[in-house]
C-alpha positions as CSV (number, residue, x, y, z in Angstrom):
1,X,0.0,0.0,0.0
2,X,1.4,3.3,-1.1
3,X,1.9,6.2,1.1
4,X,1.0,8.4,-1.4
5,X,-2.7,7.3,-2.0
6,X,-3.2,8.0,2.3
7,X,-1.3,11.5,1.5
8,X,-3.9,12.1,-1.3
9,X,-6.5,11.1,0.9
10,X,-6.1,13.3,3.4
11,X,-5.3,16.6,1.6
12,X,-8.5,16.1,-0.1
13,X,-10.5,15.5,3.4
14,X,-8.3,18.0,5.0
15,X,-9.7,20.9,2.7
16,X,-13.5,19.8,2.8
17,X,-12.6,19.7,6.7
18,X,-11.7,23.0,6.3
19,X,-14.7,24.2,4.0
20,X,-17.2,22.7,6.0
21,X,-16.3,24.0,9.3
22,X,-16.4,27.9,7.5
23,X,-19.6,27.1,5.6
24,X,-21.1,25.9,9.3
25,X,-19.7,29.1,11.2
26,X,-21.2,31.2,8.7
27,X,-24.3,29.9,8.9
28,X,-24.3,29.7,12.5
29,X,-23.8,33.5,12.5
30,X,-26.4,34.1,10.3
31,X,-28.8,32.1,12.6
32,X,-27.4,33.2,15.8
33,X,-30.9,34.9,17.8
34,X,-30.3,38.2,18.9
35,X,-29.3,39.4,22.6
36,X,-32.4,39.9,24.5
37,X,-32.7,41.8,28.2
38,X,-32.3,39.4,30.9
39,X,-36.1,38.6,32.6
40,X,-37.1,40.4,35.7
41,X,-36.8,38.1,38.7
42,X,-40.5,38.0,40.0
43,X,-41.6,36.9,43.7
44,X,-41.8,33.2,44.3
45,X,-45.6,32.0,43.8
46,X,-47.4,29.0,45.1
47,X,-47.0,27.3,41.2
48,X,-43.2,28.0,41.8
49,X,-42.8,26.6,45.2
50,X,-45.0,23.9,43.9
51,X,-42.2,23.1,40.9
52,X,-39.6,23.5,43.2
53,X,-41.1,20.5,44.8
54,X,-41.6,18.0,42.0
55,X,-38.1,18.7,40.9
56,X,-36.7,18.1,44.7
57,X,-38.9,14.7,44.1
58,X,-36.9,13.3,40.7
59,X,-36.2,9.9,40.8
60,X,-32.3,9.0,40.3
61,X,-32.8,7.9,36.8
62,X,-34.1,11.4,35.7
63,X,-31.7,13.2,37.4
64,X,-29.0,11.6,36.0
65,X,-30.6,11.8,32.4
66,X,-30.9,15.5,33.5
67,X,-27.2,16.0,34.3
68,X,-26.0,14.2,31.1
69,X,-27.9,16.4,29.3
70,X,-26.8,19.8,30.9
71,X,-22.6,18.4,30.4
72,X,-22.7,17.2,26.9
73,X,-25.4,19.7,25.2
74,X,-23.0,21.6,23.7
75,X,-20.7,18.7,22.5
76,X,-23.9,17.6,20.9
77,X,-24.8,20.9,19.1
78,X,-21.2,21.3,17.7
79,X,-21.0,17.7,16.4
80,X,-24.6,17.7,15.5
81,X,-24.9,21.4,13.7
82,X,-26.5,21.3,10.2
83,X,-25.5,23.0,6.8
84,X,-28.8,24.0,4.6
85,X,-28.6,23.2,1.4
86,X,-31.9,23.1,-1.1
87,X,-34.0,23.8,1.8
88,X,-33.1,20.9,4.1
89,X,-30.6,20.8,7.1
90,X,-27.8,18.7,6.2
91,X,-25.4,17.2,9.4
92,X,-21.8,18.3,8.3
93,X,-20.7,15.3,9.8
94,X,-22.7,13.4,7.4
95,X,-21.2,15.2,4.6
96,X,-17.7,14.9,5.3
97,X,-18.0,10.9,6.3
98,X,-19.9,10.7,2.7
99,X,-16.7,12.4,0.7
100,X,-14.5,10.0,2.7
101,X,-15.9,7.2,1.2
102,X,-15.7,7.9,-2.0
103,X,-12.5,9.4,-2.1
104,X,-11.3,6.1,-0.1
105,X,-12.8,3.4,-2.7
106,X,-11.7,5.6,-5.6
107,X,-7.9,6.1,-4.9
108,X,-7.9,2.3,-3.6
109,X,-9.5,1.5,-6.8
110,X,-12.6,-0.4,-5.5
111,X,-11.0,-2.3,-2.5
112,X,-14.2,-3.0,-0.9
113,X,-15.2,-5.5,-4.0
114,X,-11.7,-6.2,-5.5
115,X,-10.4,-7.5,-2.2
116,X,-13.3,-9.3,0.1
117,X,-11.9,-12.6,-0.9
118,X,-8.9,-12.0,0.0
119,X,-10.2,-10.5,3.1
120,X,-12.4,-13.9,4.3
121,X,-8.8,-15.5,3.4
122,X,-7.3,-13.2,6.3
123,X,-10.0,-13.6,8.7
124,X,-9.4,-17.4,8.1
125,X,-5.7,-17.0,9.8
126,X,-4.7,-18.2,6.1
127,X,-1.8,-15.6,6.5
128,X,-0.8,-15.4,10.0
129,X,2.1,-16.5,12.0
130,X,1.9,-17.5,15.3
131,X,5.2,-15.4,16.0
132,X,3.6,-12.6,14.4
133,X,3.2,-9.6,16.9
134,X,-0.2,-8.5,18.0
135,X,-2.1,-10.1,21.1
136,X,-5.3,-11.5,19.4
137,X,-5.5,-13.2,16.1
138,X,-8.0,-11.6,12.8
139,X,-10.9,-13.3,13.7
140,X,-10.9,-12.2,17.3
141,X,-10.4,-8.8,16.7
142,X,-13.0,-8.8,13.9
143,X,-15.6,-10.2,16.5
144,X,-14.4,-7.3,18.9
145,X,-15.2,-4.7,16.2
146,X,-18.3,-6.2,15.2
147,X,-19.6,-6.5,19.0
148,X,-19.9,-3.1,18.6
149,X,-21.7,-2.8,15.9
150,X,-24.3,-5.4,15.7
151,X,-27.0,-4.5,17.7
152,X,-29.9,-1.4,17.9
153,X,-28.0,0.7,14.7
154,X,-29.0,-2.6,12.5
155,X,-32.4,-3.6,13.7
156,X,-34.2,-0.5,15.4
157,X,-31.8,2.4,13.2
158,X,-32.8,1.4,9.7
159,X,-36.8,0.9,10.5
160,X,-36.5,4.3,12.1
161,X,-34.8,5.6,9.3
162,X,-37.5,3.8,7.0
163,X,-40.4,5.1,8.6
164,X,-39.1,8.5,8.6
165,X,-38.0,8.8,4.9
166,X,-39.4,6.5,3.3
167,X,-38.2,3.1,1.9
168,X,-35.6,5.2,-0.5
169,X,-33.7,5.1,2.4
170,X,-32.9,1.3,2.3
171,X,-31.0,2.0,-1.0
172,X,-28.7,4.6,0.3
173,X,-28.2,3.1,3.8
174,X,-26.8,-0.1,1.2
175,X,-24.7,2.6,-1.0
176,X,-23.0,4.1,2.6
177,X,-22.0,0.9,4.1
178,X,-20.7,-0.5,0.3
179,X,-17.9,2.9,0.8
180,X,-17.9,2.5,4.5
181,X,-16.2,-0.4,3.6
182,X,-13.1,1.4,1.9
183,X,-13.2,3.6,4.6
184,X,-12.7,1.1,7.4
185,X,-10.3,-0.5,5.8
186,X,-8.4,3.1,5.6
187,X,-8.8,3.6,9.7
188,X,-7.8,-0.1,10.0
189,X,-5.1,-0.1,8.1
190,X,-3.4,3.2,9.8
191,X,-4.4,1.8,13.7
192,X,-2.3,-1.5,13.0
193,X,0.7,1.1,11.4
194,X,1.2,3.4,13.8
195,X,0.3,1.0,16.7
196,X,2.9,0.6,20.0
197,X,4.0,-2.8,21.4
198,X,5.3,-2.0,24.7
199,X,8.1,-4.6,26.7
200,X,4.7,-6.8,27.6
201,X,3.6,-7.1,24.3
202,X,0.5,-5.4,25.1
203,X,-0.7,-3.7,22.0
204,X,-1.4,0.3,22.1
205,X,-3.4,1.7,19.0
206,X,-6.5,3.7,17.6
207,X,-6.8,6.9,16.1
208,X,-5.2,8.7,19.0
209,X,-1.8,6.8,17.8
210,X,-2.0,7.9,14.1
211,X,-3.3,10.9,14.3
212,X,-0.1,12.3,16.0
213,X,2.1,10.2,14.7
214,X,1.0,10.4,11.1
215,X,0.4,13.9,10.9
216,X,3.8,14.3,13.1
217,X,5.1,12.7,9.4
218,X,3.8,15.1,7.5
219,X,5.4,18.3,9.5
220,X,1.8,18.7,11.6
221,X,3.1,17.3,14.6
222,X,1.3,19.9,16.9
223,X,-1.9,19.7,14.9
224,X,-1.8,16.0,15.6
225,X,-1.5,15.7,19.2
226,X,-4.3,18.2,20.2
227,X,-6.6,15.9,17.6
228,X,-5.6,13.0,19.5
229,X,-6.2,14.2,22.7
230,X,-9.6,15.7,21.1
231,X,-10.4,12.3,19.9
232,X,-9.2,10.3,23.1
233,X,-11.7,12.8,25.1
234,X,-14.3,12.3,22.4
235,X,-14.1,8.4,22.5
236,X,-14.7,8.7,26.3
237,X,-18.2,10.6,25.7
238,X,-19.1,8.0,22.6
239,X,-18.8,5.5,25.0
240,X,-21.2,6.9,27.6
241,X,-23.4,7.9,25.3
242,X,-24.1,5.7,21.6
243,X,-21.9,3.0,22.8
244,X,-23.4,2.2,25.9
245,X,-26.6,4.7,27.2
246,X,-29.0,4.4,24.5
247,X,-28.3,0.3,24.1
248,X,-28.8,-0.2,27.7
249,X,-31.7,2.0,27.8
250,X,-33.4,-0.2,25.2
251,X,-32.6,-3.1,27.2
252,X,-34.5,-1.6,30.2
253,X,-37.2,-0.6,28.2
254,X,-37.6,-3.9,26.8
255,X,-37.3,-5.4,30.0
256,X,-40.4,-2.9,31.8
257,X,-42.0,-4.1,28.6
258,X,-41.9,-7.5,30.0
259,X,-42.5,-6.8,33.3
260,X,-44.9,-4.1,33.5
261,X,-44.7,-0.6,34.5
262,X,-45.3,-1.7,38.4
263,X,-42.5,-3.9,38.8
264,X,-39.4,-3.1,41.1
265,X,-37.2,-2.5,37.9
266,X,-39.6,0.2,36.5
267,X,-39.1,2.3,39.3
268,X,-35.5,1.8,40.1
269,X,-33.6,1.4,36.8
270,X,-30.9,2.3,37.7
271,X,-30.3,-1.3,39.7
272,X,-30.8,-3.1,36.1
273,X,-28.4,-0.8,34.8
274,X,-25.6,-1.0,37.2
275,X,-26.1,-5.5,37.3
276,X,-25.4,-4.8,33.6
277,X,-22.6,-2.4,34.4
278,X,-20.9,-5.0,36.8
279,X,-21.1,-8.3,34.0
280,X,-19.6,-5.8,31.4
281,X,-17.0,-5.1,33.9
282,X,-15.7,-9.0,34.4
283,X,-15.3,-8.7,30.3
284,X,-13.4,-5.8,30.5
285,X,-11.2,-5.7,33.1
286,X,-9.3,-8.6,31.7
287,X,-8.2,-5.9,28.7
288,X,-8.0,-6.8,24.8
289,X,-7.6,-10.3,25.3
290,X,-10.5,-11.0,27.2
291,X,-13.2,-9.1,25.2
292,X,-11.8,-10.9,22.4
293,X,-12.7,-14.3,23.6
294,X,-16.3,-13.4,24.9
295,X,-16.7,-11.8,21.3
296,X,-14.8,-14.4,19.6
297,X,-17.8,-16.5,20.8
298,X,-20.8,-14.5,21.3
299,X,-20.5,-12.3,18.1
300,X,-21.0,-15.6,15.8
301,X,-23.9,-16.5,17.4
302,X,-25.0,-13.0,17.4
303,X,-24.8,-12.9,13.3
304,X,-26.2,-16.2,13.2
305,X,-29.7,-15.5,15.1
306,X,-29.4,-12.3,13.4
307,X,-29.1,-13.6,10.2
308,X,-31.8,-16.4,10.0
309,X,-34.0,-14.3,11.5
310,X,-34.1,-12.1,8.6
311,X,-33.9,-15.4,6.3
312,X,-37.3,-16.1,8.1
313,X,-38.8,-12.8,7.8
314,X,-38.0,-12.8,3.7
315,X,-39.5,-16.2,3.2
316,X,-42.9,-15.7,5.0
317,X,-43.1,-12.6,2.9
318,X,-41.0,-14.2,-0.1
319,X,-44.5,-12.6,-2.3
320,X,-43.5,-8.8,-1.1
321,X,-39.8,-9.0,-1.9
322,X,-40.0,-7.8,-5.8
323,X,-42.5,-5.4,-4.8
324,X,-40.8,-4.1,-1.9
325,X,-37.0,-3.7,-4.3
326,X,-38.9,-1.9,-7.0
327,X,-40.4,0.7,-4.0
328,X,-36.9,0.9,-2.5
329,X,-35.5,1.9,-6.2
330,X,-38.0,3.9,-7.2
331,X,-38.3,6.2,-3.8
332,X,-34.6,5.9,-3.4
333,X,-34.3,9.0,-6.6
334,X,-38.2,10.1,-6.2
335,X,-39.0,10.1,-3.3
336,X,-42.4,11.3,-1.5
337,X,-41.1,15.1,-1.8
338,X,-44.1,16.1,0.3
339,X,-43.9,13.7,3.7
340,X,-39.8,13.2,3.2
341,X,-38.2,16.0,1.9
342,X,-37.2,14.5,-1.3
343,X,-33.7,12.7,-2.3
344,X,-31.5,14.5,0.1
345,X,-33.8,13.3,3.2
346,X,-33.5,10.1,2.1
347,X,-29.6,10.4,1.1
348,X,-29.2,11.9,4.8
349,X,-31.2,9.5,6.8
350,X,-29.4,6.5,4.7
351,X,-25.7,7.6,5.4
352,X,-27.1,8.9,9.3
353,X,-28.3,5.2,10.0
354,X,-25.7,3.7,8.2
355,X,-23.2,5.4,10.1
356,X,-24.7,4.5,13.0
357,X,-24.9,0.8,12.3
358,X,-21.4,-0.1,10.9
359,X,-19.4,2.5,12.5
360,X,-17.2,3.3,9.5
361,X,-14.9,6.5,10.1
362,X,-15.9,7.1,13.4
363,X,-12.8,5.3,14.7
364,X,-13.7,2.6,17.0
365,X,-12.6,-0.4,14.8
366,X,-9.1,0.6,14.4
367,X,-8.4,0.5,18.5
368,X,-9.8,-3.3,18.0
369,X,-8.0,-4.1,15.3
370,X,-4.7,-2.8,16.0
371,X,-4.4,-5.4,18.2
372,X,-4.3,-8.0,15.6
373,X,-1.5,-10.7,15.2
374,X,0.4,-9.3,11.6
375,X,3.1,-7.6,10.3
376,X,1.3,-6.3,7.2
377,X,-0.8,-3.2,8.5
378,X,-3.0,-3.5,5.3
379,X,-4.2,-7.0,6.1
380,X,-6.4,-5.3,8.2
């Protein structure tokens, strides 16, 4: 793998970076309310007091839903901030991870198709050593990656996504994880290249690794280690929040489902979520090698009931399925303008789901699979 292709690759997402960042600042100005006199402070009234009593009465749960929400609002409006274009708020998030895939599959000159079998060769262990450095072999630290990726995104994501903009959505959510592809293999390949082995052999990689060290390369050495520590911070806050809040809060909601909305766990979630806290932690605590042998095995069986399950669901409805592609084509490039907001609400709500399901670009995979037993950073 050349170095040049990654250098091309990252001047080009360097200046849309930079573009979309001042296109999003100028629009923020434009939209910015204007200064208002501060409100008179009134006597308390009974209605007050009364307020100031219910809130005094919050359960945990909702005070610590409240206090999540006051610390990471403004991380969320930042990341989450929107760029209108033909009348429809556009994430520029969304936007940027889009022009990554493309650029990725173009200048590796379609490695997502030209390369999968080679890539189920890899997984296989078909090219690894058993002296090859690394702590976990391919097929453990794909399970890692994937444990974090199979789950709510892929089953309650897309019929959100559905339901909101129509079945066109189906077709792009396909289109962004086909050059999601290109672009994991990108992240993948620079996590296991600029990854540490220390005296223990423990394995040190991710992002946080390559950003400094790669742009360190290229004479941005500075500009490298604040992004690092930016995305080390970052990671932290994913964690809480897509990687771990809104799964676990599904859980429980499934579980009061179950239960009814009398039942001790309806009233004191928190328990649930800290007996779910302290099984994750036995995985955990045992570091790299650990998850990847709980993965190892639970992610196949995962995929499996996953799979079949949708096998099932296809051939009870096996009459729908040509009617249901042709809808999926046809509202994919004309869409219900009226509910959806036409091509570009479907485009969005595609590569938004998408995103959320497989991860690709967000930088989670390479910390997994950095880990890996090689000596070829691109066999990743």
């Amino acid at each position: 793998m050349k170095s040049g292709s990654f250098s091309f690759c990252f001047r080009w997402l360097l200046l849309l970076g930079i573009l979309l960042f001042a296109i999003n600042g100028i629009v923020s100005a434009q939209e910015a309310p204007p200064s208002v006199d501060p409100p008179v402070t009134e006597a308390p009234t009974e209605e007050n007091k009364a307020t100031g009593e219910e809130e005094q009465e919050k359960s945990i749960d909702e005070k610590i839903n409240e206090g999540f929400g006051k610390a990471t609002g403004w991380f969320v409006k930042s990341i989450f901030s929107s760029i209108p274009i033909g009348g429809y708020d556009v994430l520029w998030v969304i936007l940027w991870l889009a022009a990554a895939g493309l650029i990725f599959t173009a200048v590796f000159k379609g490695i997502n198709v030209r390369c999968f079998p080679l890539a189920l060769r890899t997984v296989r262990g078909k090219y690894s050593g058993p002296d090859d450095p690394g702590n976990i072999s391919h097929f453990q630290a794909l399970a890692t990656a994937v444990s974090g990726t199979v789950g709510l995104g892929n089953i309650a994501g897309v019929a959100i996504g559905i339901s909101i903009a129509g079945p066109g959505v189906a077709f792009w959510l396909f289109l962004s994880g086909f050059l999601g592809m290109a672009t994991k293999f990108a992240e993948c390949t620079l996590g296991v290249k600029y990854r540490k082995i220390d005296k223990k052999g423990t394995v040190h990689g991710g992002p946080m690794f390559y950003l400094k060290q790669g742009m360190a390369e290229r004479g941005l050495g500075p500009v490298g280690a604040v992004l690092a520590v930016f995305f080390a911070i970052f990671c932290v806050f994913a964690s809480f929040g897509g990687g771990n809040i809104f799964q676990i809060n599904q859980v429980t909601s499934q579980l009061i489902n179950v239960t009814g909305e009398d039942s001790f766990f309806a009233s004191n979630q928190w328990v649930f979520g800290l007996i779910m806290a302290l099984v994750t932690a036995l995985v955990i605590i045992g570091g790299i090698k650990s998850i990847a042998k709980v993965t190892s095995k639970l992610v196949p069986s995962m995929c499996v009931i996953y799979i079949l399950s949708a096998a099932l669901v296809l051939i009870i409805n096996a009459g729908a399925i040509p009617g249901a592609i042709g809808m999926i084509m046809s509202e994919a490039f004309q869409p219900r303008a009226a509910v959806t907001g036409g091509i570009l609400a479907a485009f969005i709500w595609g590569m938004r789901r998408a995103t959320f399901s497989n991860e690709a670009g967000i930088g989670s995979a390479p910390i997994a699979h950095s880990a890996a037993r090689t000596r070829k950073p691109a066999s990743e």
